[in-house]
C-alpha positions in Angstrom: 0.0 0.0 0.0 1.6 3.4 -0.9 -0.9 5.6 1.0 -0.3 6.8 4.8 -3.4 6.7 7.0 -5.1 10.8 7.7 -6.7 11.2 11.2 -10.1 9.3 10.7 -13.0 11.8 10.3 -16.0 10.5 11.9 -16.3 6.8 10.8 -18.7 4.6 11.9 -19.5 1.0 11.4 -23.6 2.3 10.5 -22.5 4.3 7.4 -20.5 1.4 6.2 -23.7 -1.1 6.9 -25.8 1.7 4.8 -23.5 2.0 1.8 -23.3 -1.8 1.2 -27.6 -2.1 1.8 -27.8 0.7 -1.6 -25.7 -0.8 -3.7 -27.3 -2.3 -6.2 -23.9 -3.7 -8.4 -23.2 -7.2 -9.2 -19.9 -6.7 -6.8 -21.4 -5.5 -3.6 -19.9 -6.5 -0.3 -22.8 -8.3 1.5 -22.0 -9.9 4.2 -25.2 -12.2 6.3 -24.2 -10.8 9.4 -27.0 -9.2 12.0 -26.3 -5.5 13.2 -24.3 -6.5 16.5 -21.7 -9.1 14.1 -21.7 -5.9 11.5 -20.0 -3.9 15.0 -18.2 -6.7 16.3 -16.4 -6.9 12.6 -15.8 -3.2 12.7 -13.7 -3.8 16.0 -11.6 -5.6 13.4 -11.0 -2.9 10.6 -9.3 0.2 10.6 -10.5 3.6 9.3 -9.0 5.2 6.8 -9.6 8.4 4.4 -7.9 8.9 1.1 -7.6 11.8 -1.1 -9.0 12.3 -4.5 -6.1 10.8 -7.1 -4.0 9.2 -3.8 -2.9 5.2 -5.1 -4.5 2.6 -2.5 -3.1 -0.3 -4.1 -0.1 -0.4 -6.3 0.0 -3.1 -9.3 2.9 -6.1 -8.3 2.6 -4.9 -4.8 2.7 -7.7 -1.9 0.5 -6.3 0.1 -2.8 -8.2 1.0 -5.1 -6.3 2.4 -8.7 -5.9 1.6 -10.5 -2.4 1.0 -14.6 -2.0 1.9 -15.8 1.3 0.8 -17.6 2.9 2.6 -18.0 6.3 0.5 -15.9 7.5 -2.8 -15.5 6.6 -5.7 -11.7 4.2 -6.7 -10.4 3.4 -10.3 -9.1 0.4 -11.3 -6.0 0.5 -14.0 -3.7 -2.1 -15.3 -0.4 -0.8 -16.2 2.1 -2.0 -19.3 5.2 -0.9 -21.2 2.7 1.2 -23.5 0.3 3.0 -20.5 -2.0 2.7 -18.0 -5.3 1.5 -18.8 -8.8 1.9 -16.8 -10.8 -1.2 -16.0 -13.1 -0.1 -14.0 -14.6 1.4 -11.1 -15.5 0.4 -7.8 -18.3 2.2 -5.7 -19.4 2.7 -1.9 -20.5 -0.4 -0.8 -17.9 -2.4 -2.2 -14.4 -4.2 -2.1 -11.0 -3.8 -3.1 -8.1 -5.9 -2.9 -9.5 -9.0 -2.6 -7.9 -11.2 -5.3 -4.6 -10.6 -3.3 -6.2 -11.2 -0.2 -6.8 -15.0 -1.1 -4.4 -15.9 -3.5 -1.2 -14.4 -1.9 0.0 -13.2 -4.9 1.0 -9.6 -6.1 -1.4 -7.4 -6.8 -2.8 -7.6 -10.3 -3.7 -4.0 -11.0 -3.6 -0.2 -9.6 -6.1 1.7 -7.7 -6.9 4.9 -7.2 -9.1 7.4 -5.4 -11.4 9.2 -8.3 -13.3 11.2 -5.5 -12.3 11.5 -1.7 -13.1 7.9 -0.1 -13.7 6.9 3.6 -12.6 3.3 3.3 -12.1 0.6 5.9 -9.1 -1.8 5.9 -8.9 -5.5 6.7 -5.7 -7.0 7.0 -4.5 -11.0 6.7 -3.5 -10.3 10.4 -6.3 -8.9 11.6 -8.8 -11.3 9.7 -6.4 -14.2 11.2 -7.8 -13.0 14.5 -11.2 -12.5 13.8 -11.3 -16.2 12.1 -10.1 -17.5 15.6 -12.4 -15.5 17.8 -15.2 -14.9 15.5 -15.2 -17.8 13.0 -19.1 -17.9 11.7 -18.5 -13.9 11.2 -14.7 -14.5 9.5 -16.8 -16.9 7.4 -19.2 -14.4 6.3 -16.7 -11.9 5.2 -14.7 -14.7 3.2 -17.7 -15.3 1.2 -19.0 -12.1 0.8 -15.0 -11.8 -0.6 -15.3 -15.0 -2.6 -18.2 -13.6 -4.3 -17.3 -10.5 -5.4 -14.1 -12.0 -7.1 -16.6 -14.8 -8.6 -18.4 -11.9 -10.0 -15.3 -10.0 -11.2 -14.6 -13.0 -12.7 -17.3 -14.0 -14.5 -17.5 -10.5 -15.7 -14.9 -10.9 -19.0 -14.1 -7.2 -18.9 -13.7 -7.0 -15.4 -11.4 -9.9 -14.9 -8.4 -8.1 -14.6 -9.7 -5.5 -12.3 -9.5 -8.3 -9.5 -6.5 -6.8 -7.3 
């Protein structure tokens, strides 16, 4: 990750819940978890705010952490020898970062903040200790997770724009 953390504005676990309830997109992060798992899980992320045209995720990084958006707007671009080139974008209410996040690989692409974006972060360490102390909601996130890349996947333009 090439971004440093600002001082967390007012973030709360609610406006996450609210952004992923009105998105309508195939890759949604939806979770089956009841309000009091939705602030237990919170307990497990950190806060983070990122400015308009700041880089989250850099592509071949080996960094695995996971990304739920909470409000903003991120880009997704794969970069060659000839350019950078946009795959998509990736909404309030959503992931990024996941393909890394289960695979262990380096990152397949570069993303960006299009608008300013309150986003929380969920890291292999931290979901390591949620799995052990809160395995049924670890299992939730996971395939929540799983099923946005399954979507990305399926989605032949979008199959890149796993990171």
């Amino acid at each position: 990750m090439s971004t440093s953390p600002n001082a967390p504005a007012a973030f709360d676990i609610r406006e996450l819940i609210a952004a992923t309830a009105q998105n309508s997109s195939a890759d949604v992060f939806r979770p089956a978890l009841k309000a009091a798992d939705w602030q237990v899980l919170g307990s497990y992320l950190q806060p983070l705010s990122v400015r308009p045209g700041q880089v989250l995720i850099q592509q071949n990084a080996a960094d695995r952490t996971v990304y739920l958006v909470e409000s903003g707007s991120l880009t997704v671009h794969y970069e060659d020898k000839a350019g950078r080139i946009r795959l998509a974008s990736v909404d309030a209410g959503s992931a990024v970062g996941e393909g890394a996040f289960f695979s262990r690989e380096p990152r397949n692409a570069t993303v960006q903040a299009a608008t300013a974006c309150k986003l929380w972060t969920l890291s292999p360490l931290r979901f390591g200790e949620l799995s052990n102390r809160q395995p049924q909601i670890a299992l939730e996130v996971a395939m929540a997770l799983g099923a946005i890349v399954s979507k990305r996947l399926s989605n032949r333009l979008q199959r890149v724009a796993v990171t």
